[in-house]
C-alpha positions as CSV (number, residue, x, y, z in Angstrom):
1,X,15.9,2.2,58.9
2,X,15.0,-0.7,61.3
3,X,13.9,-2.5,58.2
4,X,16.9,-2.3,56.5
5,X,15.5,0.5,53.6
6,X,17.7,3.4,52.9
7,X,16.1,6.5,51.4
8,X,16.0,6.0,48.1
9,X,14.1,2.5,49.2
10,X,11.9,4.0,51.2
11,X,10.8,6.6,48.6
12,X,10.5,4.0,45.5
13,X,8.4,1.8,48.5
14,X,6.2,4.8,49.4
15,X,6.0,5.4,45.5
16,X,4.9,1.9,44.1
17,X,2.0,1.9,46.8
18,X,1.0,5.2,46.2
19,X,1.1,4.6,42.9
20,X,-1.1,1.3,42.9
21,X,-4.1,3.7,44.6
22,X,-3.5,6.4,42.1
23,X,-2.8,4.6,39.2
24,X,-3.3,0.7,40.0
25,X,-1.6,-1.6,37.4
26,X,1.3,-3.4,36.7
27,X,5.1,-2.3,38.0
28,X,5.9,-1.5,35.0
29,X,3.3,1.3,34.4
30,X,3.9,2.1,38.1
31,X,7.5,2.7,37.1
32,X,6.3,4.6,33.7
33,X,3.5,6.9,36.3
34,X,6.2,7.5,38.5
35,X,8.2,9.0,35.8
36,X,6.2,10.7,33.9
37,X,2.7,11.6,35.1
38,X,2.6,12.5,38.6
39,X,4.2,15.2,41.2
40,X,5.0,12.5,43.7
41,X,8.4,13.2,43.8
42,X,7.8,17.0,44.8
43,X,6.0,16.1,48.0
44,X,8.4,13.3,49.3
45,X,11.2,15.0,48.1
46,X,12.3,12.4,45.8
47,X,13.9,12.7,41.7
48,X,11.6,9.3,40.7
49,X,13.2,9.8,37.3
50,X,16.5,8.8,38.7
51,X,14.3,5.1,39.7
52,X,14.7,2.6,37.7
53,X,12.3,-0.1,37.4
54,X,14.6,-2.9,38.9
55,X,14.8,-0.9,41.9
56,X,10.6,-1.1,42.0
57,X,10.8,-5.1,41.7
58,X,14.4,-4.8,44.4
59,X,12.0,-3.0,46.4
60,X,8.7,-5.0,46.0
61,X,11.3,-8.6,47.1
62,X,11.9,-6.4,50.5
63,X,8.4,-5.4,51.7
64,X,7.6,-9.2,51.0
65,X,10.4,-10.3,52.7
66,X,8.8,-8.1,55.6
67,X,5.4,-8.9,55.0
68,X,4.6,-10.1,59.1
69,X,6.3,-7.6,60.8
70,X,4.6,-4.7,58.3
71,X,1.0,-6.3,58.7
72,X,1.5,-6.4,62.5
73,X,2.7,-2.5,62.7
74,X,-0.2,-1.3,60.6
75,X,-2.8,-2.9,62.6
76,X,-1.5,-1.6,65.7
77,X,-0.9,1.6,64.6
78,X,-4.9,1.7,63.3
79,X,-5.4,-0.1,66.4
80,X,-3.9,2.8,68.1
81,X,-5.2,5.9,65.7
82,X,-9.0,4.4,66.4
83,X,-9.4,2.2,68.9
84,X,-11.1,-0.8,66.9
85,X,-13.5,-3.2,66.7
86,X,-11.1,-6.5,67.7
87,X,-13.7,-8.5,69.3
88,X,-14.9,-10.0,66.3
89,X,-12.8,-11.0,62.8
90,X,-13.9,-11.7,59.5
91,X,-12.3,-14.3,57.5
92,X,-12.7,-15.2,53.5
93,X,-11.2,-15.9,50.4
94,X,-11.3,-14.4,46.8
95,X,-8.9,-15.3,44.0
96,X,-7.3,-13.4,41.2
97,X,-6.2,-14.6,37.3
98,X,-2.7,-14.6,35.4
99,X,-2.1,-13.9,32.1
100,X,-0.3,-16.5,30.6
101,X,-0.2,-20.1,32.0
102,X,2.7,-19.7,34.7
103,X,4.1,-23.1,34.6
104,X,7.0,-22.1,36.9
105,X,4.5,-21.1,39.9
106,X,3.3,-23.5,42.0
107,X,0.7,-21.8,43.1
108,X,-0.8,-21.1,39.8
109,X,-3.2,-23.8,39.9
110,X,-6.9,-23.8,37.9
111,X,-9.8,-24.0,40.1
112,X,-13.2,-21.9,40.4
113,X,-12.6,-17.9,39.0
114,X,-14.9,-15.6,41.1
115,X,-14.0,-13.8,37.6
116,X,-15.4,-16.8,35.5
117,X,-12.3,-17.1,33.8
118,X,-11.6,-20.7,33.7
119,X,-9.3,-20.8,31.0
120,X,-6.5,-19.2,33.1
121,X,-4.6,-20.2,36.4
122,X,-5.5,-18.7,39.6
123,X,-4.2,-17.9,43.2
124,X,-6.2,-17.6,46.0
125,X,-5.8,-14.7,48.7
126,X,-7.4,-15.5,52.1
127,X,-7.8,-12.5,54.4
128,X,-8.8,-11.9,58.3
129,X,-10.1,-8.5,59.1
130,X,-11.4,-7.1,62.0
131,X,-14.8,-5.6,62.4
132,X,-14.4,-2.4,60.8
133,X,-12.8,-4.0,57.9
134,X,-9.6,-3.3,58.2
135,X,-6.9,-6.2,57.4
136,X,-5.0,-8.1,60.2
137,X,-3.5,-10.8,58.5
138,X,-3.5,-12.6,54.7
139,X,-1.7,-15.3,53.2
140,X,-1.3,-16.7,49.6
141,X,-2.8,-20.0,48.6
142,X,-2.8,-21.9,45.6
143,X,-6.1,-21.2,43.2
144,X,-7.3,-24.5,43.6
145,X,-7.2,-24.0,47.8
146,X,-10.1,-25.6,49.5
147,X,-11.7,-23.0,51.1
148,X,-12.3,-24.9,54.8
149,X,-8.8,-26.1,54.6
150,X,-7.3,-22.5,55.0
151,X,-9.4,-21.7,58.2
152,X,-7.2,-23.3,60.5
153,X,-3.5,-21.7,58.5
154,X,-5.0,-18.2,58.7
155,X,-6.4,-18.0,62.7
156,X,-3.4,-20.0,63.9
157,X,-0.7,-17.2,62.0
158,X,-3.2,-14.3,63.9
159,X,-2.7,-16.2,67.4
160,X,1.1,-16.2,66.6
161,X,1.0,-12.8,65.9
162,X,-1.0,-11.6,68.7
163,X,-0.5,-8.2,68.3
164,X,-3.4,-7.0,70.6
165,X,-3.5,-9.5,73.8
166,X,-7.3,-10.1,73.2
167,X,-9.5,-12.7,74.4
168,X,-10.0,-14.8,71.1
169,X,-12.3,-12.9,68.7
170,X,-15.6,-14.2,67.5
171,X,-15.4,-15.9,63.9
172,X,-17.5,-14.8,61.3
173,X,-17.6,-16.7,58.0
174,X,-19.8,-17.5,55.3
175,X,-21.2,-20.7,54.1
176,X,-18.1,-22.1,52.0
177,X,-15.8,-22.0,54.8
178,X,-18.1,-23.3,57.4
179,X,-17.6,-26.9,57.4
180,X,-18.7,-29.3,60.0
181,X,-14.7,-30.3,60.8
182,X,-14.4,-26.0,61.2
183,X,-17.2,-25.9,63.5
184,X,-16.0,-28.8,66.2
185,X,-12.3,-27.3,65.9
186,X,-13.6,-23.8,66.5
187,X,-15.5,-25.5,69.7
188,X,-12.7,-27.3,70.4
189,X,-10.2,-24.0,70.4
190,X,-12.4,-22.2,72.5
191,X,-13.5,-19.8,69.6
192,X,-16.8,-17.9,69.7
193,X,-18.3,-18.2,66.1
194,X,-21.0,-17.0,64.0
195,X,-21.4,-18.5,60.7
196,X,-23.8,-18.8,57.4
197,X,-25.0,-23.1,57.7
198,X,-24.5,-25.6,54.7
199,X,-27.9,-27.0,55.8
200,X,-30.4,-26.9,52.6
201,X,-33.3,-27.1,54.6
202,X,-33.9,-24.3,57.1
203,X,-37.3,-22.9,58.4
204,X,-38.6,-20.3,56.7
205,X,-39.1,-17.4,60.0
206,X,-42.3,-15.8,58.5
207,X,-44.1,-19.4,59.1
208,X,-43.4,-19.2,62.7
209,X,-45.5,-17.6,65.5
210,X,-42.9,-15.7,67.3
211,X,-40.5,-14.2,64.4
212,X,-38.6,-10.8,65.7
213,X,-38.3,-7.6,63.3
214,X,-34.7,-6.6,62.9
215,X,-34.5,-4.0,60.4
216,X,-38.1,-2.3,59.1
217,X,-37.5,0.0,56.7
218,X,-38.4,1.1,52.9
219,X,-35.7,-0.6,51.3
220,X,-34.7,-3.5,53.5
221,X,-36.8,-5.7,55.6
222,X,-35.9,-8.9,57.8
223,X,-37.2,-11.1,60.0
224,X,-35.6,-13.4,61.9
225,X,-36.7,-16.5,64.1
226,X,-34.0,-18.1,67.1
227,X,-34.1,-21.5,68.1
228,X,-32.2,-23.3,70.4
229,X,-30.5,-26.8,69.9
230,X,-30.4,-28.5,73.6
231,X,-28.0,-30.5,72.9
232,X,-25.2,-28.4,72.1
233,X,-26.4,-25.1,72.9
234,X,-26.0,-23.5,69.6
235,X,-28.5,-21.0,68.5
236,X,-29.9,-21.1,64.9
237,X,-31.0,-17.8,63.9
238,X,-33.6,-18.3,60.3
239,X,-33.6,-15.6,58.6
240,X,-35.7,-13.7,55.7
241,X,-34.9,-11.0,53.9
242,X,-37.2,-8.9,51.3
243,X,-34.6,-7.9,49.5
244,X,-32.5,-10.7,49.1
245,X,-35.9,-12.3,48.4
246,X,-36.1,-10.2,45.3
247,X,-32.8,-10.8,44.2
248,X,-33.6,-14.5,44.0
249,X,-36.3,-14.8,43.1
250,X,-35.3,-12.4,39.9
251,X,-32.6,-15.2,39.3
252,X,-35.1,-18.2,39.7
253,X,-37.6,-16.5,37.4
254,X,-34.5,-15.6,34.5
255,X,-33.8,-19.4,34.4
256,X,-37.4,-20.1,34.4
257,X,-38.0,-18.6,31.3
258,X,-34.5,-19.8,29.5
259,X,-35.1,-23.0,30.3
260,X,-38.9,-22.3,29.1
261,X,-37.3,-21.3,26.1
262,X,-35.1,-23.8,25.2
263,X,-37.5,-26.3,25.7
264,X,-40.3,-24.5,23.3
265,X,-37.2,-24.2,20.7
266,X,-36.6,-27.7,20.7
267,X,-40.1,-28.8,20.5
268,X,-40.9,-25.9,17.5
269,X,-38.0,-27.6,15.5
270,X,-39.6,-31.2,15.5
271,X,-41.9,-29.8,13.3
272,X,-39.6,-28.3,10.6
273,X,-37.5,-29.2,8.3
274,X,-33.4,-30.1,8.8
275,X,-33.9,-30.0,12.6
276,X,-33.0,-32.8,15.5
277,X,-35.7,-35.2,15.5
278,X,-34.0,-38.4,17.0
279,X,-35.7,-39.6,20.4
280,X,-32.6,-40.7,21.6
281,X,-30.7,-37.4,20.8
282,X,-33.8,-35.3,22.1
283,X,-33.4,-37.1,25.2
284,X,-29.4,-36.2,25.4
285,X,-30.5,-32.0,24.5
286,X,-33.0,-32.1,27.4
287,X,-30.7,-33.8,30.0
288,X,-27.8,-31.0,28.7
289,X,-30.4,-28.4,29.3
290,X,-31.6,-29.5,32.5
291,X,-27.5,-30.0,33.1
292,X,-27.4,-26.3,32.5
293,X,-30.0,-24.8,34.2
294,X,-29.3,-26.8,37.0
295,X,-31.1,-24.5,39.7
296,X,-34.6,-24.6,38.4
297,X,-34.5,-27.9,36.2
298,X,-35.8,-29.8,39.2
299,X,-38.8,-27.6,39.1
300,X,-40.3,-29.2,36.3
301,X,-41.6,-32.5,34.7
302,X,-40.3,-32.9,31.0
303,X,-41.9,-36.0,28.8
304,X,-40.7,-36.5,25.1
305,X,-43.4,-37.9,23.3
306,X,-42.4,-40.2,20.6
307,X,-43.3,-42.0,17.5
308,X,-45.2,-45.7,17.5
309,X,-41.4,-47.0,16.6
310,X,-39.7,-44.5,19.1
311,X,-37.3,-43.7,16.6
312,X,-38.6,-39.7,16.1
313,X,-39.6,-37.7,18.9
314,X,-42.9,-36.1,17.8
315,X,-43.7,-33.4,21.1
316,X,-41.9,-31.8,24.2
317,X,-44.4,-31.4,26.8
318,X,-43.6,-29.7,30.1
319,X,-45.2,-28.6,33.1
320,X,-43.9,-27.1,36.7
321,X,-44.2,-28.7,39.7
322,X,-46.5,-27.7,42.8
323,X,-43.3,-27.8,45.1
324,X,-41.6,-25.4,43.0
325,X,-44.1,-22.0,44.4
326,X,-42.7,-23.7,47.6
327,X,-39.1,-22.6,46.7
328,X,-40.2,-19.5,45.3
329,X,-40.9,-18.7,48.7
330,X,-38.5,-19.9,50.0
331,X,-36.4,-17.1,48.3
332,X,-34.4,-14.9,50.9
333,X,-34.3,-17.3,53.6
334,X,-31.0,-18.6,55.1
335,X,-30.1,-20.0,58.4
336,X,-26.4,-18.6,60.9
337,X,-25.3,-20.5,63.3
338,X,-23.2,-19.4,66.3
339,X,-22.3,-20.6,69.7
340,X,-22.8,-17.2,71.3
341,X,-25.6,-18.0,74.0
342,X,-26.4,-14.1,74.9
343,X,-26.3,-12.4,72.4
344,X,-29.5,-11.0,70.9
345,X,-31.6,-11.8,67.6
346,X,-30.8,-8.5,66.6
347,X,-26.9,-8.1,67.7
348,X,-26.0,-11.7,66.0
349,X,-27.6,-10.5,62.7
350,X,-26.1,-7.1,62.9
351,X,-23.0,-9.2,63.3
352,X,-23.4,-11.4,60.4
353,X,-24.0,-8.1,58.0
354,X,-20.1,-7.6,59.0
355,X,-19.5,-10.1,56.1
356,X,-20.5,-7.6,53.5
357,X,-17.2,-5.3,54.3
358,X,-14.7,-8.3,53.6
359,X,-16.7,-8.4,50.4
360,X,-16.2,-4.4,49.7
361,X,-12.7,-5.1,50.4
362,X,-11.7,-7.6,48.2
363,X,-14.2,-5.6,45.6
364,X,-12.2,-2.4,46.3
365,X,-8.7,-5.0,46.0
366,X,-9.6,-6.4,42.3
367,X,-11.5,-3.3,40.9
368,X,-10.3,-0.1,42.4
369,X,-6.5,-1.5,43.2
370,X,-5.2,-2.9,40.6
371,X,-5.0,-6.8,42.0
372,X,-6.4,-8.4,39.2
373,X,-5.2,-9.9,36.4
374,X,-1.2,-10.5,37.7
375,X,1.3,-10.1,35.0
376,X,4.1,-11.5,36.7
377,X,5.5,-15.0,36.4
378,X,7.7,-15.9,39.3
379,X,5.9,-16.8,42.8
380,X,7.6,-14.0,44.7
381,X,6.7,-11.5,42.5
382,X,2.9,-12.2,42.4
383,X,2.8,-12.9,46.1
384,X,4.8,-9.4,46.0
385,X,1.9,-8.0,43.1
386,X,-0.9,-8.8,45.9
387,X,1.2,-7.9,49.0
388,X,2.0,-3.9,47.5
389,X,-1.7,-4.2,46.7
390,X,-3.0,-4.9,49.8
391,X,-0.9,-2.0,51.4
392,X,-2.4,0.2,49.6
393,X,-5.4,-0.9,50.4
394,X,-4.7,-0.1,55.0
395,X,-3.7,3.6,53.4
396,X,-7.2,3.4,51.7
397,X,-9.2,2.3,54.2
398,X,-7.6,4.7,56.3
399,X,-8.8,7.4,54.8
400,X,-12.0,6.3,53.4
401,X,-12.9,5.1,57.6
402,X,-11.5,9.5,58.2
403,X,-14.1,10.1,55.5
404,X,-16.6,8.5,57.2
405,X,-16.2,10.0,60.5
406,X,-16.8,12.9,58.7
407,X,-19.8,11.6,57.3
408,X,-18.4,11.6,53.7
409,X,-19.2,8.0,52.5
410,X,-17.5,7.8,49.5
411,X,-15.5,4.7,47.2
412,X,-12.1,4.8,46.8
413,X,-13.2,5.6,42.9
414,X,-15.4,8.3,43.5
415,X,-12.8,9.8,45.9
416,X,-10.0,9.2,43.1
417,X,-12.0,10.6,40.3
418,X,-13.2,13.7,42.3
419,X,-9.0,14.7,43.4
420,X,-8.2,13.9,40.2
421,X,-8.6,17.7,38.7
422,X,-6.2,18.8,40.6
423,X,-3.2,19.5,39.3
424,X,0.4,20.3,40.0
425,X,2.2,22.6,36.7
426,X,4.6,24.6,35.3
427,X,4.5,27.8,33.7
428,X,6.8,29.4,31.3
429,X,7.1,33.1,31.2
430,X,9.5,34.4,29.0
431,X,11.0,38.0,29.5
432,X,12.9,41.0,27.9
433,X,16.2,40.6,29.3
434,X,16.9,37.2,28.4
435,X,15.7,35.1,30.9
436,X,13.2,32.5,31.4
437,X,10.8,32.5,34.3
438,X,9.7,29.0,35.2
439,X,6.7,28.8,38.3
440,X,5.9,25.7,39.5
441,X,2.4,25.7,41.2
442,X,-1.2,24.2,42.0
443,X,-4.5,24.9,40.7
444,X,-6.8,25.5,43.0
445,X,-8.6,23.1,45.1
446,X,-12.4,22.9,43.8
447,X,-15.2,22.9,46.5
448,X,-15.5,19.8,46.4
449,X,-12.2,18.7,46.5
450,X,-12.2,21.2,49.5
451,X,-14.5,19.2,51.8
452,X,-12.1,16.0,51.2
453,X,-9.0,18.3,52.3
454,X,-11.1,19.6,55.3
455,X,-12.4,16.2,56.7
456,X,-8.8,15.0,56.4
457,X,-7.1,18.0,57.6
458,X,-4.6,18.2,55.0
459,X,-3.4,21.5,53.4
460,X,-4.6,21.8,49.6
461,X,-1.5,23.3,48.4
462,X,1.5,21.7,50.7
463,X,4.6,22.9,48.5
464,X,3.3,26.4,47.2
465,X,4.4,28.0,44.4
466,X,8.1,27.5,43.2
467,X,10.0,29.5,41.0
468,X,13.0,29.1,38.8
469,X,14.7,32.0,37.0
470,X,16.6,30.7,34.0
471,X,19.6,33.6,32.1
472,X,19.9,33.1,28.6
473,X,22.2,35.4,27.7
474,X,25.3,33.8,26.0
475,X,28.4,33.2,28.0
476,X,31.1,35.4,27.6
477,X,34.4,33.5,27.1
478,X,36.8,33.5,29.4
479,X,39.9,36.7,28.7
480,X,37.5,38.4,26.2
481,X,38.0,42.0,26.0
């Protein structure tokens, strides 16, 4: 193998990514799945009970070892199989937890969990995809990476690779990553980009006179107004959205009323008896509260009223401020930016939406793949956990884009859950003459299951029945008469 993998490495390879889309979790219960539960081994021709789990981790240290040279094959060969979209790449960042504290790792480091869980170490896997999602390059960082700090690492290991001789794609990235030192060295590589701005104030399109329509339909509406800086030529394209207007506004209005409620708690208990009543301490619970609801605390005016001796606080009183319908409307507007001079309203937002299959994918990664949490302990074999995982993930998205060309959008669960009824068997037939008849075959493929086989042009039944014939009768000894 050019690679260096004999057979047997090839199939346990073949087998622990398989395994992590079938049955997505640690090695070991790859190892156990691969034993015990599946009919892997029939198809690829392979006794997986003959594997042992050493060889899985053996195996795991190799593709790692490999990791460029794999990554640039697969996206050439999907390069090749469907001529993509390599114009533009999406880049971003998502982290996964350990269990345990991983004091050998150096990248295990505690920073901000997408997964809230701050009381265990992360590591952060940045990603680069091309426009129909699938991945061209990723690299391990430690979980308390700065996001803009990666940008630089992640397109400078694609232009290394080079694996299509492209002019340099257009950037997309979202708001975290965007930094104004990303921006001038984008400009200053020659890189087209297209990004979400850190600017808090941005105009709100609906308030201008010549805002452009860019999807108008029942469930999503957006508007969008361009503007030119003269200066330095880059566009700023405001943007409202009804429906991301809704979902914020739905957030603003649930810390509205916990904050609301807090405060009529606190003021209800000056009143009774055993409660906080100290003006001073009163003080300290309001600033905690407006500490905690931090997005909408700035939206009111709080006064503690207190005693002639200011020793007792006697009354809460609150009250919103005027400004704050002002950020209510303000809900579902953000502002891209992008040094692409022709492209139009429409195209550049288009563009932007992009950003919501890098979120699928690392969606797809943590829930449907088994990347999250990491069991392991040693560096190479969590960068190892998340390299096998993202492997499965091309196979995946392989046939999940087939799907679609098919016009079966379906998730990677949906898809999993509907094969899953499917089974490969053995029955025993006893007979009358002493021997035992066992047939190996497949149930049949539902309707359903059907359409999946069709649209991928893969047989429903590839090995077919098998059957063993097994005698019984005792042996005669050898020189009997």
């Amino acid at each position: 193998m050019a690679l260096g993998f004999n057979k047997v490495d090839t199939a346990t390879a073949l087998g622990t990514i398989i395994g992590r889309m079938v049955s997505p979790s640690s090695e070991l219960q790859t190892h156990d799945w691969l034993q015990n539960r599946t009919g892997l081994g029939e198809l690829l021709g392979h006794d997986y009970g003959n594997t042992s789990l050493t060889r899985l981790y053996t195996v795991s240290d190799k593709l790692l070892k490999h990791q460029a040279t794999l990554e640039y094959f697969l996206a050439d060969r999907e390069q090749t199989l469907f001529n993509l979209n390599r114009k533009i790449v999406l880049y971003d960042l998502t982290n996964t937890y350990f269990e345990g504290q991983c004091a050998r790792n150096p990248k295990a480091k505690f920073g901000r969990s997408k997964e809230k869980r701050t009381d265990c170490p992360l590591v952060t896997l940045g990603m680069v995809l091309d426009g129909d999602g699938f991945p061209l390059s990723s690299q391990v960082f430690p979980g308390n990476a700065s996001e803009p700090a990666t940008l630089k690492l992640m397109l400078d290991e694609l232009r290394d690779k080079d694996p299509f001789h492209q002019i340099k794609p257009v950037v997309i990235m979202d708001a975290g990553i965007a930094s104004a030192d990303n921006i001038v060295w984008l400009i200053e590589q020659d890189y087209h980009y297209l990004v979400v701005s850190r600017e808090q104030h941005v105009k709100n399109p609906r308030d201008q006179k010549t805002p452009v329509a860019v999807r108008d339909t029942r469930d999503s509406n957006v508007v969008v107004y361009r503007e030119v800086d003269q200066e330095t030529g880059e566009t700023r394209l405001y943007c409202h959205s009804e429906q991301k207007a809704k979902k914020e506004q739905g957030i603003r209005n649930r810390f509205h009323a916990r904050l609301e409620e807090a405060l009529e708690k606190l003021h209800t208990g000056l009143s009774k008896k055993g409660t906080l009543k100290k003006y001073d301490k009163i003080l300290e619970r309001i600033g905690r509260l407006r500490e905690k609801h931090s997005r909408v605390a700035a939206d009111y005016t709080i006064n503690v009223i207190a005693d002639d001796k200011k020793n007792k606080a006697i009354g809460i009183e609150w009250q919103r401020k005027p400004e704050s319908d002002q950020k209510d409307k303000h809900c579902g507007v953000y502002c891209l930016r992008t040094n692409i001079p022709d492209w139009s309203e429409e195209q550049l937002w288009l563009t932007y939406t992009m950003l919501t299959e890098i979120e699928a994918t690392f969606r797809s990664l943590k829930t449907e793949l088994g990347l999250r949490p990491v069991y392991h302990k040693k560096e190479e074999r969590v960068t190892g956990h998340l390299f096998i995982t993202l492997l499965a993930y091309h196979l995946v998205h392989v046939l999940r884009y087939q799907l679609r060309l098919q016009d079966i959008h379906l998730s990677w669960e949906s898809i999993r859950n509907r094969m899953s009824t499917q089974q490969r068997m053995t029955i025993t037939l006893p007979t009358d003459n002493d021997t035992i008849i066992h047939l190996r075959t497949t149930s049949k493929a539902e309707t359903r299951q059907k359409q999946i086989y069709t649209a991928l042009n893969i047989n429903p039944d590839p090995i077919g029945k098998v059957k063993t014939i097994v005698d019984m009768k005792p042996a005669v000894p050898t020189g009997a008469d």
